[in-house]
C-alpha positions, -999 to +999 in steps of 0.1 A: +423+414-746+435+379-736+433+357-767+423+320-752+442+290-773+438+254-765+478+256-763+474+275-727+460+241-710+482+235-679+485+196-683+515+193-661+506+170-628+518+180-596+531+154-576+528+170-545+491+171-549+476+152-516+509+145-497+508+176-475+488+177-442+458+203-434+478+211-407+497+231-426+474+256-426+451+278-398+420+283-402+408+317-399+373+320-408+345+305-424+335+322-454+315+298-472+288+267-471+265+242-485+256+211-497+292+204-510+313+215-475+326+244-462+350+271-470+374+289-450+401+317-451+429+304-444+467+308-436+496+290-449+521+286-415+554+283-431+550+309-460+520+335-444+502+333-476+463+333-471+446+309-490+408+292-492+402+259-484+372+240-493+368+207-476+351+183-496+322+167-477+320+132-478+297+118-450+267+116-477+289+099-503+279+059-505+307+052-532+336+071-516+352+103-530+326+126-547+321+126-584+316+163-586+350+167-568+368+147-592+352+164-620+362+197-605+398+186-598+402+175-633+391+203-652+409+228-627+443+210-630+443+214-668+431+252-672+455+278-665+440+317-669+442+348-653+401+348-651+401+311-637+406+304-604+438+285-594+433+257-576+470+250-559+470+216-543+448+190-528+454+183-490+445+157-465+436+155-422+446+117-418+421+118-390+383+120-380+376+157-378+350+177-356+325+206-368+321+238-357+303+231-320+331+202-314+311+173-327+324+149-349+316+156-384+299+125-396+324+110-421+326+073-421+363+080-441+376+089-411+395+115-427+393+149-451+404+164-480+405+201-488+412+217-524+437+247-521+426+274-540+438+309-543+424+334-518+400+362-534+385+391-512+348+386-523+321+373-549+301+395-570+266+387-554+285+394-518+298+427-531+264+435-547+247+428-516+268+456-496+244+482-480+246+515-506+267+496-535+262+511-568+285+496-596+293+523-621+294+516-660+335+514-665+333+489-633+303+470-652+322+465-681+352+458-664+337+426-651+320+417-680+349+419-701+369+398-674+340+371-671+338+369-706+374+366-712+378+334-688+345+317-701+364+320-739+386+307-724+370+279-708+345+272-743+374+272-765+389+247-743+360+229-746+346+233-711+310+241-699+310+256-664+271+248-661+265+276-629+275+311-637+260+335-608+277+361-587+281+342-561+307+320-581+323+350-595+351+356-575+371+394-572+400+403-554+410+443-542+432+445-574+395+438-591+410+410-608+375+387-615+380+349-614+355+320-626+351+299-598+331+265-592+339+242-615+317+214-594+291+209-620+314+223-651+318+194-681+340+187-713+318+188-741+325+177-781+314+205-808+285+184-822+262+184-791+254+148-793+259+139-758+231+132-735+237+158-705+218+165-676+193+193-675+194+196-643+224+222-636+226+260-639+210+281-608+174+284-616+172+322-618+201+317-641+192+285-658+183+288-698+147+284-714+162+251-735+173+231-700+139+243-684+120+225-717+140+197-708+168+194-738+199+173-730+217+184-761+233+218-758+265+237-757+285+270-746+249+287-750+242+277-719+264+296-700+261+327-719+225+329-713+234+328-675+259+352-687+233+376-697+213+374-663+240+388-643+249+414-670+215+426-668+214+422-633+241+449-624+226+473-648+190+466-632+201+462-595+186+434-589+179+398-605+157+396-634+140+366-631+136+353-596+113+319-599+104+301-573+099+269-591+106+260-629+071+267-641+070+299-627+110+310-641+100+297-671+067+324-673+090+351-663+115+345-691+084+343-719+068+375-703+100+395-709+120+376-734+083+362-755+069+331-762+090+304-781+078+288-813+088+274-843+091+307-860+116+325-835+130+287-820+131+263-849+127+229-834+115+243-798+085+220-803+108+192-805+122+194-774+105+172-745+084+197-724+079+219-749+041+211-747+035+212-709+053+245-706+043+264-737+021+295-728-016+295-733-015+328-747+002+353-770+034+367-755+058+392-771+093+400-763+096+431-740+131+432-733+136+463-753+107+476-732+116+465-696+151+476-703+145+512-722+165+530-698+197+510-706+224+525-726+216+510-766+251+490-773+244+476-733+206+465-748+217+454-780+244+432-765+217+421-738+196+411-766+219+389-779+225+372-749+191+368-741+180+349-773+155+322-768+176+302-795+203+291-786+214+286-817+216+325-820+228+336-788+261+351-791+293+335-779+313+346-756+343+356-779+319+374-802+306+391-771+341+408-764+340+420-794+309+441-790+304+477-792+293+479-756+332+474-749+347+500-773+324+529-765+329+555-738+328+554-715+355+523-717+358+496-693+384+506-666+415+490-655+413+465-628+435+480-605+418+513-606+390+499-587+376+507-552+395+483-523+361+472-500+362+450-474+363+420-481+323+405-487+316+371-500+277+358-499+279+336-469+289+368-447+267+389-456+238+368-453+251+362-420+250+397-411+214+401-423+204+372-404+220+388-373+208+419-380+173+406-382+174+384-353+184+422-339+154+437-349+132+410-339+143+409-305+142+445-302+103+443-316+094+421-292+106+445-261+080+473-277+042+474-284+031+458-316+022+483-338-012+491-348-027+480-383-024+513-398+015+514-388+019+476-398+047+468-427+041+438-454+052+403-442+060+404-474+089+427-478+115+408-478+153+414-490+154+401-530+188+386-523+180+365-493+166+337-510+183+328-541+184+290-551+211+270-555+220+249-591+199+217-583+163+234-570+149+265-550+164+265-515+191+295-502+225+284-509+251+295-484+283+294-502+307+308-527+317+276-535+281+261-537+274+226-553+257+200-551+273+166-535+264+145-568+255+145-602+252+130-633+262+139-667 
């Protein structure tokens, strides 16, 4: 197990950092978007190393470069861990840039700036998503053990990373899995005095204590988000898919109970404790729901899963779990199926095409009749999941928001 110590920070600057030209590199396929830019594959000319580049977008940004940016630049250039993605360099195109169709792409900079980051194959939400996949229990809690290892690493460094989901879990064909992201991540002290902002974490992965409206927390945060994806690759599918925060608030009391003061001490402090409390008696079905999970996977799941932060377990007490040391044992990376490679963006992509397909292929044939009709309502679970700042699709592995505060 890697043992994370505050020694391991990489504080060394790179003075290259922002001198090289964008034309360095070809582009060679889009792989990733939203609100922050895009992402592409691309390939290094001189050396023939493939890389990703994410352009920071900066046509919405009224104050110049984007706070998030910085934020994720910082905190990148000082951790250094085999479960953290590597961001290499910054680069710049000196000139005003088009978009996809030609046009030009709206910045009043007259200029962009990519981060360089290390190339993985896919995310976990992309690799999920592939049409028959089926992760089996070594490969489980080979992930979990790697996610878990980084985000040690990344609490004991004092850093939040504020939206854990698959789609910013990054894995390469030597199954090698990377915390990627860092656009809403945060130093934090050990008391939990500061004022943050609730608003962060993807709201199907978003804790109960942000959704009540606390701006005091810590490392908890992330390991309840931690918890949604372990149960979610056990399960198959996400746990609690809200649409808004009223409604993931119900699901997580109708599996997880109702808080109060006697399982939460100090819930009913917190500001909207009172406007979201249930108006009836619910008891924690987790055990329930989840019956047909292996016990040390449930027990661990239960941890995770506390309503009180306070008694969620960390991350480093979480690798030391029996889930971990049981057969069968977590396998070695590199023993790992090679897939093609499948990040989120693509293969909602391919849906979308697919669909289009089927519609236009539908509209060439008779409508059926009503007793041969399908539900409107059957659509794909993982075609709609929210984004870290509300409830629309997000498009990208590298998926934030283009400002934030605290």
């Amino acid at each position: 197990m890697a043992i994370a110590v505050p020694g391991q920070l990489n504080v060394s600057e790179s003075p290259s950092w922002g001198s090289r030209s964008v034309d360095c590199f070809e582009k060679l396929e889009q792989i990733g978007e939203g609100t922050y830019g895009q992402v592409y594959m691309a390939r290094e000319i001189k050396t023939g190393e493939i890389v990703a580049l994410k352009k920071i977008r900066m046509d919405n940004e009224r104050e110049g470069f984007p706070i998030t940016a910085i934020r994720e630049i910082k905190i990148l250039k000082k951790l250094h861990h085999e479960n953290v993605i590597k961001l290499k360099e910054i680069v710049t195109s000196p000139g005003a840039e088009k978009d996809e169709q030609g046009r030009p792409d709206g910045n009043k900079y007259k200029g962009g700036i990519y981060m360089v980051f290390e190339y993985m194959d896919h995310d976990l939400t992309g690799l999920a998503d592939r049409p028959g996949m089926r992760f089996s229990v070594p490969q489980i809690k080979c992930y979990m053990r790697q996610l878990l290892t980084g985000l040690h690493y990344c609490h004991v460094n004092q850093v939040l990373h504020r939206d854990i989901k698959g789609s910013n879990l990054l894995i390469d064909n030597e199954g090698n899995l990377k915390l990627a992201d860092f656009g809403l991540a945060r130093s934090f002290s050990n008391d939990h005095n500061g004022n943050l902002t609730n608003r962060v974490i993807t709201l199907w992965y978003r804790p109960p204590e942000l959704l009540l409206g606390t701006t005091r927390y810590g490392p908890a945060v992330d390991m309840w988000s931690v918890g949604c994806i372990f149960a979610e690759l056990l399960h198959g599918k996400p746990i609690f898919p809200g649409k808004d925060e009223p409604e993931q608030l119900n699901k997580i009391f109708e599996l997880c109970g109702a808080p109060d003061e006697s399982n939460w001490p100090g819930v009913s402090k917190i500001p909207w404790y009172n406007n979201f409390k249930p108006t009836r008696p619910m008891k924690r079905r987790l055990r329930e729901v989840f019956r047909h999970f292996d016990r040390h996977a449930l027990e661990l799941l239960e941890r995770m899963l506390a309503l009180d932060p306070s008694q969620r377990i960390s991350a480093k007490d979480a690798l030391d779990a029996e889930y971990f040391w049981t057969d069968p044992l977590p396998c070695d990376p590199k023993s790992l199926p090679k897939y093609e490679s499948s990040h989120e963006f693509q293969t909602k992509k391919k849906r979308q095409q697919q669909r289009q397909h089927e519609e236009t292929a539908n509209a060439k044939t008779p409508a059926p009749t009503a007793a041969h009709s399908t539900s409107a309502n059957s659509a794909d679970w993982s075609s709609t999941r929210p984004n870290a700042t509300g409830t629309e699709p997000t498009h990208a592995r590298f998926s934030t928001p283009s400002s934030c505060r605290t």
